[in-house]
C-alpha positions as CSV (number, residue, x, y, z in Angstrom):
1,X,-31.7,-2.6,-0.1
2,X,-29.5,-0.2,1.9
3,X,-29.6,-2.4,4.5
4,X,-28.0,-5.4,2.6
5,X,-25.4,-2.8,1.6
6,X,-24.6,-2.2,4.9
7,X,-24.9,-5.8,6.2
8,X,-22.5,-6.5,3.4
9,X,-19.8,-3.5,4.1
10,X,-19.6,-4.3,7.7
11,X,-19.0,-8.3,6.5
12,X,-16.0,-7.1,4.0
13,X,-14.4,-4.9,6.4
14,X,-14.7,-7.7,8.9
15,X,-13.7,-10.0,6.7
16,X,-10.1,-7.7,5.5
17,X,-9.1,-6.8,9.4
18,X,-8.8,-10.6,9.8
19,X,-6.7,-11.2,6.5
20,X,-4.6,-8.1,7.8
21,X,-1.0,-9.2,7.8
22,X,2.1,-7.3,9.5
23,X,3.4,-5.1,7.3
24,X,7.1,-4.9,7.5
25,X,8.5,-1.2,6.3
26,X,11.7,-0.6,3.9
27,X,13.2,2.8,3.4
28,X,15.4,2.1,0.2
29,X,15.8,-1.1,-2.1
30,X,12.9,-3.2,-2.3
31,X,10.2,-4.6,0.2
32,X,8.6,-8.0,0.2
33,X,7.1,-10.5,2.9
34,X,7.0,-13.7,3.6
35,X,3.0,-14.7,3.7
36,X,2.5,-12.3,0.5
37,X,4.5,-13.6,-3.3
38,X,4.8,-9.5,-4.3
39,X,7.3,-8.1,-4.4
40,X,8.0,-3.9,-4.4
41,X,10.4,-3.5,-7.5
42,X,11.0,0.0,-7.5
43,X,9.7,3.1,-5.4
44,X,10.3,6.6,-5.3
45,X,8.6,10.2,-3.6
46,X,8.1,12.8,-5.6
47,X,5.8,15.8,-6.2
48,X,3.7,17.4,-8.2
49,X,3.0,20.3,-10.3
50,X,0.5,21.6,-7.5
51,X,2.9,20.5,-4.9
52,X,1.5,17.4,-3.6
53,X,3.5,14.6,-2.6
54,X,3.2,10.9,-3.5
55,X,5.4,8.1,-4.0
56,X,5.3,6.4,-7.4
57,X,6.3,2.6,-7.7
58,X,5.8,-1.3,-9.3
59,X,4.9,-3.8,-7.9
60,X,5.0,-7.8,-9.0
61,X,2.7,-10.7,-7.8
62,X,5.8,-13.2,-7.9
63,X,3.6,-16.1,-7.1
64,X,1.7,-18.7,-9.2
65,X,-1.7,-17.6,-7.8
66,X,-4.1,-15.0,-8.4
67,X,-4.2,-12.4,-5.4
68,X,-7.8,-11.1,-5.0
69,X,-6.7,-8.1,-2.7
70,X,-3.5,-6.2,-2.3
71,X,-2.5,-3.4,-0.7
72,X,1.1,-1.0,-0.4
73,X,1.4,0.7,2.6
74,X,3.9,4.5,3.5
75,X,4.2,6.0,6.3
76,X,5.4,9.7,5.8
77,X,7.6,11.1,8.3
78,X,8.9,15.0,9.4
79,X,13.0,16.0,9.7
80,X,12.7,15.1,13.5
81,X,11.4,11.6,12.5
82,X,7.8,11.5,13.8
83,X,5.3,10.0,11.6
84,X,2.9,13.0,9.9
85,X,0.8,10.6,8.4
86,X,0.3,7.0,6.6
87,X,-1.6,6.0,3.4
88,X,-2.1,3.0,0.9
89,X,-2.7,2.0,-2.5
90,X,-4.2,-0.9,-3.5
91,X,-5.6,-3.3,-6.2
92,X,-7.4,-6.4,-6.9
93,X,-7.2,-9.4,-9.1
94,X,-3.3,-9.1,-9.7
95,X,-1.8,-12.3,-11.3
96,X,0.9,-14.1,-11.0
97,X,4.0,-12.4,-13.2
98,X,2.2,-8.7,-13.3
99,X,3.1,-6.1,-12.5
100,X,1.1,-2.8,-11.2
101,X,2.0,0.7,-11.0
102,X,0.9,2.5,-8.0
103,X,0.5,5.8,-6.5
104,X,0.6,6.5,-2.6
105,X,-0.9,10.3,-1.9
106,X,0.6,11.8,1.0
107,X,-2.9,13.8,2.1
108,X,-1.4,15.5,5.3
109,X,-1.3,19.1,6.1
110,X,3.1,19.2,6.3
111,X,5.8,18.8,4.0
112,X,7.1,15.2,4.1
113,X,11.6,14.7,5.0
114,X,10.8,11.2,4.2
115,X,8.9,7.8,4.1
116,X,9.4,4.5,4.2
117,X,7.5,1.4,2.2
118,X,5.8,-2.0,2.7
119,X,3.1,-4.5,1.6
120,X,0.3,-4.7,3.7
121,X,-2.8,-6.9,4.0
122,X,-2.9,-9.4,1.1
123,X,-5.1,-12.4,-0.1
């Protein structure tokens, strides 16, 4: 049985590098692309009460189809404008008209300056 498991992990992951689409990156307003109906309504980073920092958003599929996979993409960036690391949030089964609150955990070992924002793979 492990095995199956493994077949099919190495099959998904397969399977979601060639759906991958090129995410393009917005650092204010909204963010949406072309081969993907959602659209980012709203984004912000903030922190929290242990000091952690995440960006908090919506998201809306704006299509008339069901989208089995979706993802957000940030990439977090230092005050001399290198990238100190880049995360995602995702979600499945979003249909058309909904909207989805996310959360993207900066996990790296600096403070974040800033960030900027896009939609990644999507199918």
């Amino acid at each position: 049985m492990n095995r199956a498991l493994i077949v099919l992990a190495i099959v998904f992951m397969t399977l979601a590098a060639g759906c991958a689409s090129d995410t393009t990156y917005s650092q204010s307003g909204t963010a949406t692309v072309a081969t993907c109906p959602v659209k980012i309504l709203s984004h912000e980073m903030k922190v929290d009460e242990f000091g952690n920092y995440y960006i908090e958003g919506i998201a809306q599929n704006v299509g008339d189809k069901r989208l089995s996979y979706v993802e957000i993409r940030a990439r977090f960036y230092d005050a001399d404008d290198t990238i100190v690391g880049s995360f995602l949030a995702n979600t499945l089964d979003f249909d058309p008209g909904q909207k989805w609150k996310f959360k993207i955990y900066y996990l790296g070992s600096e403070n974040p300056a800033k960030y900027d924002i896009g939609i990644g793979s999507c199918w």
